[in-house]
Every structure is written in C-alpha cells, then in structure tokens.
Residue, then its C-alpha position, 0 to 999 in steps of 0.5 A: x500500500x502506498x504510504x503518499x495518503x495523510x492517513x488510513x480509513x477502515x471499512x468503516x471510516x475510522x482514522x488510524x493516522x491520527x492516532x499515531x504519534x510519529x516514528x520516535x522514542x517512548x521512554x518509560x521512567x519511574x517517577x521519583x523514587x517510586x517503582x509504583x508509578x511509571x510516565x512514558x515521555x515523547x521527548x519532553x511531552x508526557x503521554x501517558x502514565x502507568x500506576x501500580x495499585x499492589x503487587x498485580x493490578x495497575x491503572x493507565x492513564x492517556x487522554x483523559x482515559x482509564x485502563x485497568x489492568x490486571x495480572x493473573x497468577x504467575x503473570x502468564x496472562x495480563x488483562x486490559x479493560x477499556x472504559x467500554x468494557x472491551x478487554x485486551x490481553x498479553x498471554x504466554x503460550x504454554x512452552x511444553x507445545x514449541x508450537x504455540x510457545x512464546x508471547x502474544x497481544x489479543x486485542x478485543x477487536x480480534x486483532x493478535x500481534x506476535x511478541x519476539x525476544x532478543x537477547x544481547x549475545x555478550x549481555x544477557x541482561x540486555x534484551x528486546x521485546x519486538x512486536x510485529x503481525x502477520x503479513x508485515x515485514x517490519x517491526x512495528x515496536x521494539x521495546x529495549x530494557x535491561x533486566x539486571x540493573x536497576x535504574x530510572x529508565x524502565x524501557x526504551x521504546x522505539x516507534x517504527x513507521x510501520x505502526x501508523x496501520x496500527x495506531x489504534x492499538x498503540x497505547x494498549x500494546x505499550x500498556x501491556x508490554x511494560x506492565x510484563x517487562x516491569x514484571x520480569x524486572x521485578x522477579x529477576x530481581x533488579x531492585x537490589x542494586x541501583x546504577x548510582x550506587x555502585x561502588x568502583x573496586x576497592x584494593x585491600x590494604x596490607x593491613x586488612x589483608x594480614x588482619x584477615x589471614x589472622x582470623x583464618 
C-alpha cells in the first residue's frame, strides 16, 4: 500500500493516522523514587502514565482515559479493560507445545500481534521485546530494557513507521508490554542494586589483608 495518503480509513471510516504519534522514542521512567508509578515521555511531552495499585493490578492513564489492568497468577496472562468494557490481553503460550510457545497481544477487536525476544549475545541482561503481525515485514515496536540493573529508565521504546496501520492499538500494546517487562524486572530481581550506587573496586590494604589471614 502506498504510504503518499495523510492517513488510513477502515471499512468503516475510522482514522488510524491520527492516532499515531510519529516514528520516535517512548521512554518509560519511574517517577521519583517510586517503582509504583511509571510516565512514558515523547521527548519532553508526557503521554501517558502507568500506576501500580499492589503487587498485580495497575491503572493507565492517556487522554483523559482509564485502563485497568490486571495480572493473573504467575503473570502468564495480563488483562486490559477499556472504559467500554472491551478487554485486551498479553498471554504466554504454554512452552511444553514449541508450537504455540512464546508471547502474544489479543486485542478485543480480534486483532493478535506476535511478541519476539532478543537477547544481547555478550549481555544477557540486555534484551528486546519486538512486536510485529502477520503479513508485515517490519517491526512495528521494539521495546529495549535491561533486566539486571536497576535504574530510572524502565524501557526504551522505539516507534517504527510501520505502526501508523496500527495506531489504534498503540497505547494498549505499550500498556501491556511494560506492565510484563516491569514484571520480569521485578522477579529477576533488579531492585537490589541501583546504577548510582555502585561502588568502583576497592584494593585491600596490607593491613586488612594480614588482619584477615589472622582470623583464618
């Protein structure tokens, strides 16, 4: 299709374009000191933000709007629900069936986009989310976050041209995809060492090295 229209109309005229934010960088940070609030910036210009209430249910909030979200057990499957009722989910396929393993977003509207996983060869800890559909050749987002260390920055994610023809669904894939990145993060343990507060290497003195080979 011929990207030289302003924007995209479904069958039934609705306007994809002017949801789509432009090809860019979502950065996702913890507001403050608190693991439980999180914004999502566009540069300096703030689109949405994301609220933990307890350990397995949050809030999102966009343009006026409220999204509940809820995590089921184990965090296997993780609900959206619109202000309309309509729910969207994350769910991880069960691995003892290689054919339907791995992660995918169901939309309420019957739309499914598949979640592919990239892990840094030298840094495991550096690892991708990537989103893509059936029949698109490109990514759609690619959701960047390190699941060791503990800083400001959650995720970075970056908005790539094809996600205009999806528009609609940007805010509840990026919703659900750092609610599961958020968990992961949280169960790997990143709340134990923060970036700032790593210490460089410190050498022994001669006399601590001697005190030492007293006690043994």
């Amino acid at each position: 299709m011929e990207a030289n229209t302003n924007y995209l109309t479904s069958s039934t005229g609705d306007t994809f374009e002017q949801d789509f934010i432009g090809e860019c960088e979502v950065v996702v940070k913890r507001e403050g000191h608190s693991r439980a609030r999180h914004t999502f910036t566009v540069g300096k210009r703030i689109i949405a933000r994301l609220k933990w209430i307890g350990m397995r249910r949050a809030v999102y909030e966009v343009d006026g709007q409220i999204f509940d979200i809820n995590v089921k057990a184990l965090g296997k499957s993780i609900a959206l629900i619109a202000p309309d009722g309509s729910e969207s989910f994350l769910i991880e396929r069960s691995k003892a069936n290689p054919h339907k393993a791995g992660m995918r977003v169901e939309m309420a509207e019957g739309d499914n986009f598949r979640l592919l996983r990239k892990i840094d060869s030298r840094l495991r800890e550096e690892q991708s989310i990537v989103i893509n559909k059936k029949f698109y050749q490109s990514h759609l987002l690619v959701f960047h976050f390190n699941t060791r260390v503990r800083s400001q920055t959650t995720v970075r994610v970056m908005v790539e041209p094809a996600m205009r023809w999806e528009a609609r669904f940007m805010h509840r894939i990026l919703a659900l995809v750092v609610c599961r990145i958020i968990l992961e993060r949280r169960n790997s343990g990143t709340h134990r060492t923060r970036m700032k507060e790593k210490k460089p290497p410190q050498f022994s003195s001669s006399v601590g090295v001697r005190e030492r080979k007293k006690v043994y």
